[in-house]
N, C-alpha and C positions, 0 to 999 in steps of 0.2 A: 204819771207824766212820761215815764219811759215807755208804758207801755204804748201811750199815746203814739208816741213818736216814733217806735216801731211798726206799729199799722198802717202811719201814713207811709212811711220807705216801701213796706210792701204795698200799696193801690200804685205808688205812681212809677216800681217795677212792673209790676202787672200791666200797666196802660201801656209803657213804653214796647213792652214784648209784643203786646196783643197790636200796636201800631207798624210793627217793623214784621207782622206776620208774612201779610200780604205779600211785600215785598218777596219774602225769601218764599215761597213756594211759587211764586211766580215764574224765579230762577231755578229755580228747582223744576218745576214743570218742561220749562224750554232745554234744559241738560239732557232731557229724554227722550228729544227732537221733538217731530211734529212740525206744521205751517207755520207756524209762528216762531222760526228760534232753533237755537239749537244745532243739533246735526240732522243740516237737511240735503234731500236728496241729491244730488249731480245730475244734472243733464247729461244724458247719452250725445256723447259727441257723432255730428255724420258723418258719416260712411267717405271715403277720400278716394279720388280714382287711383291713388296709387296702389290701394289695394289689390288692382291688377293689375295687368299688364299688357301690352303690343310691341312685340319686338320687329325690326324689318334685314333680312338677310343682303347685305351689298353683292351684285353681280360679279364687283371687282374682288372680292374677298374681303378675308379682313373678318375684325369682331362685330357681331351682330349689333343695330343702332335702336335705342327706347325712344320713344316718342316725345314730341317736344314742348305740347302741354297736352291737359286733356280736361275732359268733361264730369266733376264728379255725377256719379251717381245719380240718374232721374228717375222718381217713379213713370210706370206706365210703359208705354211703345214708343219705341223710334221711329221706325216707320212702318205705314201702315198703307192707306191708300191716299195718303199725304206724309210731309216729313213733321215732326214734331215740332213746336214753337223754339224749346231749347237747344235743339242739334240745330234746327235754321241758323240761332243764331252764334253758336258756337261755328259754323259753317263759313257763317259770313264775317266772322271776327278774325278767324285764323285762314283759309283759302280763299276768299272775298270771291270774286266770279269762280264759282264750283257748277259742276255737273252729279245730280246722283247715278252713277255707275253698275251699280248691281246689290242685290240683294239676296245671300247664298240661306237657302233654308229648306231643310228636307232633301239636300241632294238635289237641290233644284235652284238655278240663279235667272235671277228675274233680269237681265241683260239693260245698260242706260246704252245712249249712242256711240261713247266709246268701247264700247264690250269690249275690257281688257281679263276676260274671262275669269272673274273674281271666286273662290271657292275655299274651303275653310274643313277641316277634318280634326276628329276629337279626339285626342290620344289618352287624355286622362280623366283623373274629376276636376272639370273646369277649367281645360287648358288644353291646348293642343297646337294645330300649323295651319297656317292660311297660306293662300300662293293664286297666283295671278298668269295667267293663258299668255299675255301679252308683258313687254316691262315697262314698267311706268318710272319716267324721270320728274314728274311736276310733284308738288306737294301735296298731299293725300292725307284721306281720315277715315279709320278703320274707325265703327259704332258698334259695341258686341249686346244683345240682349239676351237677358239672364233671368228666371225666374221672375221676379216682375218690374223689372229696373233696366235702366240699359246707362253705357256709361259711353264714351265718343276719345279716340285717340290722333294725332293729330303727328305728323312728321313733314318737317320743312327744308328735308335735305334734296337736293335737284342730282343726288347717286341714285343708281339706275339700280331699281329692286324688282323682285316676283317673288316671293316668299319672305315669313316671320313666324313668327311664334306668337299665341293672344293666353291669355289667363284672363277670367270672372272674378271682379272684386267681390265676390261671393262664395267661389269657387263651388258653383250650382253651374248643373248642364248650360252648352250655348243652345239656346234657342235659334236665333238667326244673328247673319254679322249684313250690315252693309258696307259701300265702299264708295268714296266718294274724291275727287280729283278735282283737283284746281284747272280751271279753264285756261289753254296757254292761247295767247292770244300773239298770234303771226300777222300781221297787216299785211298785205300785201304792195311790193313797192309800184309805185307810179311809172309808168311807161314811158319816158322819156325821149323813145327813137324818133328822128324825123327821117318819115319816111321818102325813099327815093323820087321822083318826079314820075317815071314809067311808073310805080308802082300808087302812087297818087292818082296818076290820069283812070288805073286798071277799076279805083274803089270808085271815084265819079260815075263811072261809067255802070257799075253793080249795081250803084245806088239808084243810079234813073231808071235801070232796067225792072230795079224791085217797082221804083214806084208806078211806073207804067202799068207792070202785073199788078199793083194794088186798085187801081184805078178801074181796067177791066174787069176786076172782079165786081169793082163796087155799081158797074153800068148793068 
């Protein structure tokens, strides 16, 4: 009878272990990572434009000024024989009417309509000075590209600059920098003179004369 009763203790240990196997190598399994559980891998956080830098030199003196947002990191070109979808719109978010200005590369700058003679020289590993022919007071955005990435820096102060300092969120050689300038918009004011009677009678008189020569020609 005893022994009876001993046999059955062990089968329905047995079943019980053999039931709760599963379970534990299961946890056992994920402890050792893997996709399923565990210690699993971390995502590589991106790249942040702070990683570099554009500094801009004040004409007045003073401490040099950082930029005041900027563009992380985009693979690809910034510009190319168009400007890239993301500096567009980094462009138009922070200088909203912009002109593209110049494009310094190889010792060679590709001139926009304001050619404020934009140019860039490498002092270190992936960093160096930039500086400008003319001074620009509007808001501006220096774009640096770097091995195969290009990043865009942005400054919203209306101090009168030509020079900074850039560093490569990679600090990999500059390839090329462009430079890009908020469009300052001058309206010009409405003419308000009235003008004298003499000098009234002198334009009637201009005007008929035009139209007369226009008429001759047209006989």
């Amino acid at each position: 009878m005893k022994t009876f009763t001993i046999l059955s203790s062990a089968l329905v240990l047995t079943g019980l272990l053999g039931s709760m196997a599963p379970d534990a190598l299961a946890k056992g399994g994920n402890s050792k990572g893997g996709s399923r559980g565990g210690q699993t891998s971390q995502p590589t956080a991106p790249l942040a434009c702070a990683s570099g830098s554009v500094t801009s030199n004040p004409l007045a003196g003073g401490s040099s000024l950082s930029y005041s947002q900027c563009l992380n990191p985009v693979s690809g070109n910034d510009v190319t024989s168009s400007i890239s979808a993301e500096l567009t719109a980094f462009l138009d978010s922070t200088l909203g009417d912009w002109v593209f200005d110049g494009k310094y590369e190889g010792g060679r700058n590709s001139s926009g309509p304001n050619d404020y003679g934009f140019s860039w020289v490498q002092t270190g590993k992936g960093s160096g000075t930039w500086s400008l022919a003319e001074t620009v007071t509007n808001p501006f955005v220096i774009s640096l590209k770097a091995g195969n990435a290009y990043t865009a820096y942005y400054f919203d102060s209306s101090t009168s600059f030509n020079s900074g300092t850039w560093a490569t969120f990679d600090q990999k050689d500059l390839s090329h920098a462009s430079f890009f300038v908020a469009q300052g918009l001058t309206p010009e004011e409405p003419n308000t003179t009235v003008p004298e009677p003499a000098s009234t009678a002198a334009l009637v008189l201009v005007g008929l004369s035009a139209a007369g020569l226009a008429r001759k020609k047209q006989g």
